[in-house]
LUMZASE-519014 format. One record per residue (C-alpha): x, y, z; residue in three letters. Coordinates in steps of 0.02 Angstrom, whole numbers, plus 50000, padded with zeros to 5 digits. Each point is the difference from the previous one (the first is absolute). Layout:
{pt {X; Y; Z}; 'ALA'},
...
***
This chain:
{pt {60184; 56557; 46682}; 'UNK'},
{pt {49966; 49974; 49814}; 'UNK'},
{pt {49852; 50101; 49926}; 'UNK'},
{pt {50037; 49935; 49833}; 'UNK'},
{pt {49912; 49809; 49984}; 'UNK'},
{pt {49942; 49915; 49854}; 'UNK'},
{pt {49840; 49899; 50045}; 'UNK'},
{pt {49971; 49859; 49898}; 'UNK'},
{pt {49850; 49875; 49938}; 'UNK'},
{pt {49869; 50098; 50123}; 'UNK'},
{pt {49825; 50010; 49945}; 'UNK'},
{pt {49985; 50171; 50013}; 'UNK'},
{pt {49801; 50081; 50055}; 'UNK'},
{pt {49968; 50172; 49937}; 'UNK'},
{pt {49880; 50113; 49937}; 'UNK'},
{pt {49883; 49865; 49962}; 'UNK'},
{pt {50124; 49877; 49933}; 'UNK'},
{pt {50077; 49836; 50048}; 'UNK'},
{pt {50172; 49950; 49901}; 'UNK'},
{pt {50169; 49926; 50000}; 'UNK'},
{pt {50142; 50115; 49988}; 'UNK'},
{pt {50177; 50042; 50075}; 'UNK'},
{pt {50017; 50184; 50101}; 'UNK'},
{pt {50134; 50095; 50016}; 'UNK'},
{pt {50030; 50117; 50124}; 'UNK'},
{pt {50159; 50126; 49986}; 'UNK'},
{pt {50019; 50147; 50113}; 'UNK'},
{pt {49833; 49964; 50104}; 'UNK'},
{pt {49900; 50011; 49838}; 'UNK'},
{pt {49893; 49890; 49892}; 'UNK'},
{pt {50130; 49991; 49860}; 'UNK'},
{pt {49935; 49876; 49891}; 'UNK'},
{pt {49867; 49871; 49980}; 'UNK'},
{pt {50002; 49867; 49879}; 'UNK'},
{pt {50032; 49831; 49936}; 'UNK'},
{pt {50185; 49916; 49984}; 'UNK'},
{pt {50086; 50158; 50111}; 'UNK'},
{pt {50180; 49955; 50001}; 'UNK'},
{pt {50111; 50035; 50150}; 'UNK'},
{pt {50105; 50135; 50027}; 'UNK'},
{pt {50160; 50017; 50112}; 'UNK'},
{pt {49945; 50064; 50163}; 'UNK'},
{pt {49842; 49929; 50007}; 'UNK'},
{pt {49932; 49886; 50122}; 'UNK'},
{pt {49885; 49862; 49905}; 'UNK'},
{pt {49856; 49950; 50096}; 'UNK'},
{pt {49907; 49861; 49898}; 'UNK'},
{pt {49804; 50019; 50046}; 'UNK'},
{pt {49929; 49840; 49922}; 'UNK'},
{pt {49819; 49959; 50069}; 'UNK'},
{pt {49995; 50162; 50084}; 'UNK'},
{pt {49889; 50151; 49978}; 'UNK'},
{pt {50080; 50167; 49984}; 'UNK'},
{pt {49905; 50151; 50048}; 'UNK'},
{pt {50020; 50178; 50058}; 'UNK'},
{pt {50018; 50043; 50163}; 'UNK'},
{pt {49827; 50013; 50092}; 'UNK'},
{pt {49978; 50184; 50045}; 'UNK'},
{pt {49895; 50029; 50159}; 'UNK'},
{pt {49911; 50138; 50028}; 'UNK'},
{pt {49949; 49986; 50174}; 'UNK'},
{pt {50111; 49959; 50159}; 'UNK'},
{pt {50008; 50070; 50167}; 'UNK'},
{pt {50183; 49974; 50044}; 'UNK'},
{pt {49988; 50111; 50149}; 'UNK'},
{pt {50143; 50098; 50002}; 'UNK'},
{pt {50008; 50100; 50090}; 'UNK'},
{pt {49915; 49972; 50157}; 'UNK'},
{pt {49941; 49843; 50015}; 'UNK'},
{pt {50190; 49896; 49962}; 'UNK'},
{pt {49946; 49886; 50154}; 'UNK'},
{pt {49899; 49903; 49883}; 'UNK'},
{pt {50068; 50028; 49805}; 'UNK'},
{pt {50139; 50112; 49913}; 'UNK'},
{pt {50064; 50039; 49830}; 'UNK'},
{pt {50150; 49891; 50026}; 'UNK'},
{pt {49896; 49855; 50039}; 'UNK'},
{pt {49840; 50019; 49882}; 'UNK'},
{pt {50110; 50033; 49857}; 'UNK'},
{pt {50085; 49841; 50031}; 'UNK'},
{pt {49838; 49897; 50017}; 'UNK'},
{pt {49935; 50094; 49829}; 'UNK'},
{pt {50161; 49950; 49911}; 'UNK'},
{pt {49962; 49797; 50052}; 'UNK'},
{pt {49827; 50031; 49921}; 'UNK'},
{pt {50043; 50069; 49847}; 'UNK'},
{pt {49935; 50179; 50025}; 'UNK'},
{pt {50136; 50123; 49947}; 'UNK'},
{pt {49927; 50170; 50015}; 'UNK'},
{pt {49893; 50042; 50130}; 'UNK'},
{pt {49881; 50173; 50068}; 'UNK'},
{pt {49992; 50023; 50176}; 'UNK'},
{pt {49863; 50072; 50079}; 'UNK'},
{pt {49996; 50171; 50096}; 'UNK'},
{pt {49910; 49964; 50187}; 'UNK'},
{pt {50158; 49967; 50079}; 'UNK'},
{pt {50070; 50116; 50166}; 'UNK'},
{pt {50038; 50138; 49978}; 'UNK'},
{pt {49875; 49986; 49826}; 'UNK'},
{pt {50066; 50048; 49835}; 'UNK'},
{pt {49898; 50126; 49973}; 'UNK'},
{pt {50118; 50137; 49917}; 'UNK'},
{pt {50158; 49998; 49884}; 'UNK'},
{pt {50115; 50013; 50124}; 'UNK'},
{pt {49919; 49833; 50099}; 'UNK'},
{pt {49986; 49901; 49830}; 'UNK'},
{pt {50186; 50032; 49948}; 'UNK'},
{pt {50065; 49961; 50174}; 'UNK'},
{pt {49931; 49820; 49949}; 'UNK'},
{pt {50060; 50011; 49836}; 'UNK'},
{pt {50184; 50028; 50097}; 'UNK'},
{pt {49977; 49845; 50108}; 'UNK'},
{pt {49945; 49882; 49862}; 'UNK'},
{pt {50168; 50037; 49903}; 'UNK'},
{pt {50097; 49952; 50131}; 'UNK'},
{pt {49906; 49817; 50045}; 'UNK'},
{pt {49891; 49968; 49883}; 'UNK'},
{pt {50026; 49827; 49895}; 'UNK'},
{pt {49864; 50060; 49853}; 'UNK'},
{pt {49942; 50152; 49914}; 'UNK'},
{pt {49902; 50110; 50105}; 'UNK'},
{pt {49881; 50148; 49992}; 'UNK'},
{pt {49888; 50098; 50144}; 'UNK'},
{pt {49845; 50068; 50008}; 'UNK'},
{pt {49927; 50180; 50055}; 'UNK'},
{pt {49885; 49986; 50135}; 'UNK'},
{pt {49836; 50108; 50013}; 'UNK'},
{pt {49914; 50057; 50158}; 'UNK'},
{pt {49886; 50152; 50043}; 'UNK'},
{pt {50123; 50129; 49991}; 'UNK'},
{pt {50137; 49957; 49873}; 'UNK'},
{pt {49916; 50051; 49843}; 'UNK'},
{pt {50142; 50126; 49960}; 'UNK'},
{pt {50119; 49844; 50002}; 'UNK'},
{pt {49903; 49924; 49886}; 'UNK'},
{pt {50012; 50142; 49902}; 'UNK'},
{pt {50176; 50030; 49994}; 'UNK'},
{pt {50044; 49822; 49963}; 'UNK'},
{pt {50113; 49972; 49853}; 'UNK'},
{pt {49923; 49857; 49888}; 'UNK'},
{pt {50147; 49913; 49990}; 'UNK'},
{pt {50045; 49984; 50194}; 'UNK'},
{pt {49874; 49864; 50022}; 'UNK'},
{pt {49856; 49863; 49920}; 'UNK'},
{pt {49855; 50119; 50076}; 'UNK'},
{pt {49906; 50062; 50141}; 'UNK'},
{pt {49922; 49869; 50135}; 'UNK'},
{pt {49856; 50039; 50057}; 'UNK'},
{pt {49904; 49917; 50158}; 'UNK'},
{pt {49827; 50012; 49982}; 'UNK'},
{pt {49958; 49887; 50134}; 'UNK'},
{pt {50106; 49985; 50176}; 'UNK'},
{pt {50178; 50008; 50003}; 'UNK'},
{pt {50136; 50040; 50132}; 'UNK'},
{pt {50057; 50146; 50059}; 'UNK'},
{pt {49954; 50174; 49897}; 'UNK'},
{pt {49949; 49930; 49834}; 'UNK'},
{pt {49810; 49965; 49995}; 'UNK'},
{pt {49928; 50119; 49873}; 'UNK'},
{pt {49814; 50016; 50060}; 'UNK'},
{pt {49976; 50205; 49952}; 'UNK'},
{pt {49905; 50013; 49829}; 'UNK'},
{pt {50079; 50142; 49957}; 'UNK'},
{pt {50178; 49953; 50028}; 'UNK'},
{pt {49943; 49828; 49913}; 'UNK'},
{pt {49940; 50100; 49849}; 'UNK'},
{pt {50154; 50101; 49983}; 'UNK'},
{pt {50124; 49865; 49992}; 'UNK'},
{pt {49895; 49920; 49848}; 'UNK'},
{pt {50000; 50179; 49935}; 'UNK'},
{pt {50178; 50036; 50010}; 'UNK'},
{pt {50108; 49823; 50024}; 'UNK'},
{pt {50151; 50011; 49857}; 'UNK'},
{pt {50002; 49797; 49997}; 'UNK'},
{pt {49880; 49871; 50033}; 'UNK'},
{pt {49909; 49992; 50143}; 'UNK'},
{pt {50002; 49830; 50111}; 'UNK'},
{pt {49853; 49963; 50109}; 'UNK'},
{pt {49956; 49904; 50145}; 'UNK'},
{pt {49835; 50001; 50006}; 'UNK'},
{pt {49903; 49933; 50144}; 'UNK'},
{pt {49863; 50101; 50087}; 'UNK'},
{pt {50045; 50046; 50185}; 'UNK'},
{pt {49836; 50031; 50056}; 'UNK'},
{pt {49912; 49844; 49941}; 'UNK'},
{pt {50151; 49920; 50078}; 'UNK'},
{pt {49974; 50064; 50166}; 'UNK'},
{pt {49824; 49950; 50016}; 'UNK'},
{pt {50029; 49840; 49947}; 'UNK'},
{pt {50157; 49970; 50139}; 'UNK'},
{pt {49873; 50092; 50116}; 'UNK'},
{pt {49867; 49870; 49972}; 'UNK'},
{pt {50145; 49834; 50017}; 'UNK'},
{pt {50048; 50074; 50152}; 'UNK'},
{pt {49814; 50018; 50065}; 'UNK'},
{pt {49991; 49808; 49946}; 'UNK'},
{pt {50170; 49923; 50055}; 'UNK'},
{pt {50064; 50124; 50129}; 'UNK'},
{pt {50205; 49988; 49973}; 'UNK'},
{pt {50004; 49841; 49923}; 'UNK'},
{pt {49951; 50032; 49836}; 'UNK'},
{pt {50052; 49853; 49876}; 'UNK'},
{pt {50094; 50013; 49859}; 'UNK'},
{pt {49859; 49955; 49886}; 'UNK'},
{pt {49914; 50144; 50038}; 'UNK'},
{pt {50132; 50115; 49923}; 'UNK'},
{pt {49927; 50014; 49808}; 'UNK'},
{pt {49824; 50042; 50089}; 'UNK'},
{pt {50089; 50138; 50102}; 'UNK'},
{pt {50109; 50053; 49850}; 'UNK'},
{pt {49851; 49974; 49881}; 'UNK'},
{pt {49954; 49997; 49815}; 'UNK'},
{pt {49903; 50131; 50019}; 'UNK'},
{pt {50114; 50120; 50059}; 'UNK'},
{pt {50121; 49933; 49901}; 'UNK'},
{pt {49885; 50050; 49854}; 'UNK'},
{pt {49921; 50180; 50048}; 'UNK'},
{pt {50184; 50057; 50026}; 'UNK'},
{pt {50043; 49926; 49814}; 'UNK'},
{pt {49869; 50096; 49917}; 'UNK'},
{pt {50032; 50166; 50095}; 'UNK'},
{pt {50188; 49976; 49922}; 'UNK'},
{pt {49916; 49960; 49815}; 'UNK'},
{pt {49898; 50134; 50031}; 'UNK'},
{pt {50137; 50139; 50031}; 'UNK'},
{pt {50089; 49927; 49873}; 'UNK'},
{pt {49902; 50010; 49874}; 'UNK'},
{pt {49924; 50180; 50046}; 'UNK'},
{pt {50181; 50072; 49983}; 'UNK'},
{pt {50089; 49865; 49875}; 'UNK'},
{pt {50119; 49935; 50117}; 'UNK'},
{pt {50093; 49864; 49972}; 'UNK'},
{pt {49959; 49876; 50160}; 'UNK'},
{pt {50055; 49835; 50045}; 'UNK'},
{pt {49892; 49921; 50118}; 'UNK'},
{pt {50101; 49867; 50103}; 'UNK'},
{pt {49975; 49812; 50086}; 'UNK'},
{pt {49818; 49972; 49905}; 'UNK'},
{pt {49921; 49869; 50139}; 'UNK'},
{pt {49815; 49986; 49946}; 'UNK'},
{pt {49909; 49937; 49855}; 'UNK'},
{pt {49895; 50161; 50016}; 'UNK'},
{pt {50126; 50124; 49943}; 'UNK'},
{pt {50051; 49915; 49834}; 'UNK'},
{pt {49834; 50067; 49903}; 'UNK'},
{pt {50104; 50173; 50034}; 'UNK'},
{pt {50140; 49954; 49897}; 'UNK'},
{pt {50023; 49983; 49800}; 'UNK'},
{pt {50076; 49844; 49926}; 'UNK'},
{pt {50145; 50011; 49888}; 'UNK'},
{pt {50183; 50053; 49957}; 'UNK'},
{pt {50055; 50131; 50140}; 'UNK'},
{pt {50075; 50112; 49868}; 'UNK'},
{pt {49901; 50136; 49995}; 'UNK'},
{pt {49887; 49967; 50158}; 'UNK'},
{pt {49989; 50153; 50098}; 'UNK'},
{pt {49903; 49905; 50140}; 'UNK'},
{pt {50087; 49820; 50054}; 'UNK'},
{pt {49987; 49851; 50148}; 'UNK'},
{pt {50125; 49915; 50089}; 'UNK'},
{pt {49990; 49839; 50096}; 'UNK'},
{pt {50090; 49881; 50114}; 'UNK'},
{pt {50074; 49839; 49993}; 'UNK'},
{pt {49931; 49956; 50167}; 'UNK'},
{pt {49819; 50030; 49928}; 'UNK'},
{pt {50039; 49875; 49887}; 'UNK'},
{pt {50068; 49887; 50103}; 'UNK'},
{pt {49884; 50010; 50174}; 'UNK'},
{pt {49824; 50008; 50042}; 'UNK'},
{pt {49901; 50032; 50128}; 'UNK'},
{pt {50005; 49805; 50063}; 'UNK'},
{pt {50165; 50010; 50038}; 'UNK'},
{pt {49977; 50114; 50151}; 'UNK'},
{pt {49978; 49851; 50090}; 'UNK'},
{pt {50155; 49943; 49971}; 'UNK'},
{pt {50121; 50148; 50006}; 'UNK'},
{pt {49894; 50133; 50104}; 'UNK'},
{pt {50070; 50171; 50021}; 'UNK'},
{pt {50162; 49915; 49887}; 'UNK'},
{pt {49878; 50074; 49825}; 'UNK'},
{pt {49927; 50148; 50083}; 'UNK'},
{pt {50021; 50137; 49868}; 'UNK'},
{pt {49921; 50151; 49950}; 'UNK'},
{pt {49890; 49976; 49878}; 'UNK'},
{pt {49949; 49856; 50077}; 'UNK'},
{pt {50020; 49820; 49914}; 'UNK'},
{pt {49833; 49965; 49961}; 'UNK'},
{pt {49900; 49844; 49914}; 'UNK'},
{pt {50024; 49851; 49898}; 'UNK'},
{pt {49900; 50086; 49866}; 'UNK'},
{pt {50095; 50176; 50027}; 'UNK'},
{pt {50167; 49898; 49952}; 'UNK'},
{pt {49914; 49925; 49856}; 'UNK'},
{pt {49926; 50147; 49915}; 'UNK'},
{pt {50195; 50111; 50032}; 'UNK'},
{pt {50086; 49869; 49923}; 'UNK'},
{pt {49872; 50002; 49831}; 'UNK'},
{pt {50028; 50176; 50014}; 'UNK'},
{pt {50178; 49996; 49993}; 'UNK'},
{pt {49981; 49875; 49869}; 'UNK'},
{pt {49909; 50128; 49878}; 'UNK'},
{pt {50116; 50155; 50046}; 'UNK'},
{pt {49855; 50090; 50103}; 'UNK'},
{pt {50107; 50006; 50125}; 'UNK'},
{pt {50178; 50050; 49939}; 'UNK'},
{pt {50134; 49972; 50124}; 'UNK'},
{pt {50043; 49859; 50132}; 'UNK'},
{pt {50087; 50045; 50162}; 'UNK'},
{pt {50035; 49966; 50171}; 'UNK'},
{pt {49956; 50120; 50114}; 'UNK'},
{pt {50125; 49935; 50108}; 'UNK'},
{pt {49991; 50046; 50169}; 'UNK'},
{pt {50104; 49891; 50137}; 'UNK'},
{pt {49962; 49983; 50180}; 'UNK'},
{pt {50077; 49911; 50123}; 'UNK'},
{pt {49922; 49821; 50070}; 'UNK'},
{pt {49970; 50064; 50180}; 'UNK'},
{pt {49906; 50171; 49939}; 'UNK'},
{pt {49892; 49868; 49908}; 'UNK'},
{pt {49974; 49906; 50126}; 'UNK'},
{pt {49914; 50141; 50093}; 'UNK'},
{pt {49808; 50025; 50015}; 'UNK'},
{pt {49918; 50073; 49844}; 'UNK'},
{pt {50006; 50182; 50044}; 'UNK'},
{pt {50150; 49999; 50037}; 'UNK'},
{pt {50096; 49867; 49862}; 'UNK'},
{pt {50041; 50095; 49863}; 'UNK'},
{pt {49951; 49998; 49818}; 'UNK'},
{pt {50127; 49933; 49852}; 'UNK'},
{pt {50101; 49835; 49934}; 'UNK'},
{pt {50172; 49983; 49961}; 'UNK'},
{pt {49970; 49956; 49807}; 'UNK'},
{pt {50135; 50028; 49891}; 'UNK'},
{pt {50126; 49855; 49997}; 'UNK'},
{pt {49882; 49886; 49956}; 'UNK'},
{pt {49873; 50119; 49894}; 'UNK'},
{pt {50045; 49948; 49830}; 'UNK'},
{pt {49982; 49796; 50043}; 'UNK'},
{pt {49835; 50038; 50047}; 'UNK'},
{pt {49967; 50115; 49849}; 'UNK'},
{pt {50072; 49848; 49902}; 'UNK'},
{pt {49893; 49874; 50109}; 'UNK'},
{pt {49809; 50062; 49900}; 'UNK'},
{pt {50104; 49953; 49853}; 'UNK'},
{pt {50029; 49834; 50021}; 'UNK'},
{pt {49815; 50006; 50056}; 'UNK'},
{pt {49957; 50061; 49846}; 'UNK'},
{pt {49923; 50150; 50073}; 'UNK'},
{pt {50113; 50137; 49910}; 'UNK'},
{pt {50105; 49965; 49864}; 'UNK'},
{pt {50210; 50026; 50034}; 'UNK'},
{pt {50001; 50114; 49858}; 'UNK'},
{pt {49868; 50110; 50111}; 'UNK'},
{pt {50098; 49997; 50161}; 'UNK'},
{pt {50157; 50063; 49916}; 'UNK'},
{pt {49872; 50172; 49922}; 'UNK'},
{pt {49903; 50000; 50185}; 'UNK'},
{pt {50180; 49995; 50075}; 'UNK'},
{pt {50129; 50076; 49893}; 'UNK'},
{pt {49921; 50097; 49851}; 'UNK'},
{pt {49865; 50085; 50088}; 'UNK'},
{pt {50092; 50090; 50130}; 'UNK'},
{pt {50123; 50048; 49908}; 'UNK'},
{pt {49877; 50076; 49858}; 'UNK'},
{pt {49877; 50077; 50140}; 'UNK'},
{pt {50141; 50090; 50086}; 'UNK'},
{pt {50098; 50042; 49845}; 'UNK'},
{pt {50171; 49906; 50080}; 'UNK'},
{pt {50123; 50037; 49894}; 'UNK'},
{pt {50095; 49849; 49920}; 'UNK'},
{pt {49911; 49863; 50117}; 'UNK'},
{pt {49862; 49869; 49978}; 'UNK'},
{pt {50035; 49928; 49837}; 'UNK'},
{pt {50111; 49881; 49913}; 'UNK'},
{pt {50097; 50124; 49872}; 'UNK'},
{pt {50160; 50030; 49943}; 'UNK'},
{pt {50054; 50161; 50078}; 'UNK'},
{pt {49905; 49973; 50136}; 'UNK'},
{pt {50062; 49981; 50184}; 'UNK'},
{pt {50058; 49803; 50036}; 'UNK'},
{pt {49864; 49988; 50149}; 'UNK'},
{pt {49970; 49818; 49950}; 'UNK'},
{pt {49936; 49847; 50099}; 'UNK'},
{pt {50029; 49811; 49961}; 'UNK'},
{pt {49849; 49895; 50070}; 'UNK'},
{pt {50016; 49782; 49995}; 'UNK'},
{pt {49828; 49961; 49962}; 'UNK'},
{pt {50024; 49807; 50026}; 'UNK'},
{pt {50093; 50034; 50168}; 'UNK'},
{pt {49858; 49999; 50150}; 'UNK'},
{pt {50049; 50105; 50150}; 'UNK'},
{pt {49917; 49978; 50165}; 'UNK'},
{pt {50014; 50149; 50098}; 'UNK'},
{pt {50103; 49996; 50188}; 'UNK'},
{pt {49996; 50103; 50140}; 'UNK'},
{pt {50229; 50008; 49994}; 'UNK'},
{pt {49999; 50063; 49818}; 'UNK'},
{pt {49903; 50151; 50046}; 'UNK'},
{pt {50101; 50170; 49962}; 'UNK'},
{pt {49888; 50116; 50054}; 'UNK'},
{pt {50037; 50076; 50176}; 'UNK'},
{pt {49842; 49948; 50077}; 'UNK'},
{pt {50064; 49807; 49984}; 'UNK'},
{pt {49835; 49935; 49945}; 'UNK'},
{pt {49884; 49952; 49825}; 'UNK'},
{pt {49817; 49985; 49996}; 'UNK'},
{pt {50043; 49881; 49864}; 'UNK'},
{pt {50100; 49876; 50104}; 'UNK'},
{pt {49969; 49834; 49959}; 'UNK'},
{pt {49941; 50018; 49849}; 'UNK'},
{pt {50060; 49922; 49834}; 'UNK'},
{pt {50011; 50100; 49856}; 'UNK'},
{pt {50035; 49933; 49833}; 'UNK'},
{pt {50138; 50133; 49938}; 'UNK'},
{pt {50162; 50047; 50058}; 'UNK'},
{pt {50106; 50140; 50001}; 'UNK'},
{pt {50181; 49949; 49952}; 'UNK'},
{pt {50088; 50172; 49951}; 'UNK'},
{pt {49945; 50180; 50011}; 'UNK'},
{pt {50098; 50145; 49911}; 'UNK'},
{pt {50012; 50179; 50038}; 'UNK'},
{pt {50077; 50131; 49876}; 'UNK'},
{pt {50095; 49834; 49922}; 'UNK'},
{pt {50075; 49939; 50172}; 'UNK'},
{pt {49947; 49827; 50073}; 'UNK'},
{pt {49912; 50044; 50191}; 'UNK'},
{pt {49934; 49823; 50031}; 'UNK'},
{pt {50055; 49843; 49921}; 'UNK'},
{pt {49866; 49905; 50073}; 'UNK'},
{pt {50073; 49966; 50170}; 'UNK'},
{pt {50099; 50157; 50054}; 'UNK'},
{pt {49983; 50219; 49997}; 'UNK'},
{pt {50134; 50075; 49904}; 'UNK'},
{pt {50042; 50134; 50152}; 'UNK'},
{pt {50106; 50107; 49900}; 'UNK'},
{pt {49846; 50038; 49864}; 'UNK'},
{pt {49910; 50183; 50018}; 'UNK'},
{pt {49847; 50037; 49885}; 'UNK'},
{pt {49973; 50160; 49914}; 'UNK'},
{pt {49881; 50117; 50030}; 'UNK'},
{pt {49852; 49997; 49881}; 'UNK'},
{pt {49984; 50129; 49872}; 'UNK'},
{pt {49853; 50060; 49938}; 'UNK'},
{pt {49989; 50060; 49808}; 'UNK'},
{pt {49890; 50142; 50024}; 'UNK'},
***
């Protein structure tokens, strides 16, 4: 399989740029970019006219639930569906069974994703109550940073003790991830559904139970410790208007405080509980018309820095269960980008934006090494997107283990025709390369 390709005519999207030029990748690297690149033996010309050529989307926030949970998603299988979106690198999140909540548990999943997985990979360190020495011990270039659950999670990683919370922003060698949602409000307010509906509490309901407010108090307890010991903290999946005041606008270079968000709160309100019920049920909670509006301005101006998934697949008959019991997460990631790409040709973000919520800004928050940009020297994690191409979304393309898309039926504007990992072709726009394995991520710190 050739890893040397010379790309021709593409308009290539970087760094706040849009322009014509040839790319040449030799060895899996950005060799060259430039105008009039002649061809060399050995190389496999691909000409790119009227597409867009950008780096490969890094994500930095699936649940590919491995190991534990393979009923319902696995490395093979999300790393497939990632490399049909155009996401190239992705960091997997710890709460899966047993947790990865020490070395030994993180590079066990490190070992698995070399063997299966189709894109670059990373892992991160759980916390819980009583793993503070982990945190401790961890090298800072074993993984992106430490997840923290500061709302409900599974199994042994809600961190509710104030003094364990204030010693992993104290002593946490690399940034410190948050999920912050606060349990107690939460409780009260499933308390008071069930008091109202009995077992049959509707979907709609689910951004009351999971509410801004909690969603809030538990983002400014993480500001807060962040800011009384200088930690760097990411605060993930931003749902509410509300929180955004929290957050500066502006480059992320230099930020030690940043936001993520999520296609899907782009993409779905609360009105479209109706429709897909339990289907969107995610935690944060999709939330209003005006939430979506005010994320996506915020995006717009760089307040908050990077755009994710969160993806988090189920399968359709857990769904269909009652609320308590259907679980919380979407299967997001072969279809993430479009939808990225979708508020462009809405003229809600500009493409040049996407590419720094989606590329740039990971790779500069978690100090990847080699990733995220455009650059001669630089890793060949590229994507080729068709922006005149329109793609309506089926249930038979899915990749993803779970066999299902929120997004099915919908038409998105963009396609992907050809993603590239480390300079080899993985999907040509119809069909997974099998024999391509990512590279785990390295971070230069």
């Amino acid at each position: 399989m050739s890893t040397d390709w010379l790309i021709r005519h593409a308009e290539l999207v970087n760094e706040g740029r849009r322009f014509h030029a040839d790319l040449r990748v030799r060895k899996g690297r950005i060799d060259a970019i430039g105008d009039g690149l002649a061809a060399r033996p050995g190389e496999t010309v691909l000409d790119a006219s009227g597409l867009l050529l950008l780096p490969g989307m890094i994500d930095d926030q699936v649940h590919f639930r491995e190991p534990g949970l393979t009923h319902k998603a696995d490395i093979w299988h999300e790393s497939r569906a990632c490399a049909a979106g155009g996401i190239t690198s992705f960091m997997e999140m710890p709460n899966t069974r047993p947790p990865a909540l020490d070395s030994t548990a993180l590079e066990a999943k490190y070992a698995r994703a070399a063997e299966v997985s189709a894109v670059n990979y990373a892992f991160y360190l759980g916390a819980s109550n009583d793993n503070l020495a982990a945190i401790r011990a961890l090298d800072p270039k074993a993984a992106p940073g430490i997840k923290v659950f500061m709302g409900a999670s599974t199994g042994n990683m809600l961190v509710d003790d104030p003094a364990v919370l204030d010693g992993i922003f104290r002593e946490a060698p690399v940034p410190i991830i948050t999920h912050c949602e606060d349990t107690p409000m939460i409780e009260a307010n499933l308390a008071a559904a069930h008091a109202k509906y009995g077992e049959n509490i509707p979907a709609r309901e689910h951004p009351l139970i999971r509410s801004r407010e909690a969603c809030l108090k538990s983002t400014r307890l993480a500001i807060a410790l962040a800011k009384k010991h200088g930690s760097r903290l990411h605060v993930l999946h931003i749902s509410t208007a509300d929180e955004l005041a929290l957050f500066d606008p502006g480059p992320v270079k230099g930020k030690r405080i940043t936001a993520e968000t999520c296609v899907h709160f782009l993409h779905f309100c609360d009105a479209d509980y109706e429709r897909l019920g339990f289907l969107i049920k995610c935690n944060p909670a999709i939330k209003t018309a005006a939430d979506r509006a005010a994320i996506t301005r915020a995006l717009a101006e760089g307040r908050i820095d990077v755009l994710a998934t969160d993806h988090a697949p189920h399968l359709l008959e857990e769904k269909a269960q009652q609320y308590d019991q259907a679980p919380s997460g979407l299967p997001l990631v072969q279809f993430a980008l479009q939808a990225a790409l979708q508020r462009v040709t809405e003229g809600r973000l500009t493409l040049e934006r996407v590419v720094e919520a989606v590329c740039h800004a990971p790779a500069t928050l978690f100090d990847v090494r080699d990733r995220g940009f455009l650059r001669e020297g630089y890793a060949a994690d590229l994507v080729l997107v068709d922006p005149r191409k329109p793609h309506t979304v089926t249930r038979d393309e899915v990749l993803s283990k779970c066999g299902w898309s929120p997004f099915e039926g919908e038409t998105f504007s963009h396609s992907i025709v050809a993603t590239f990992v480390n300079g080899r072709r993985v999907w040509d726009g119809a069909r997974i390369d099998d024999t391509v394995r990512g590279e785990r991520l390295a971070f230069a710190r």
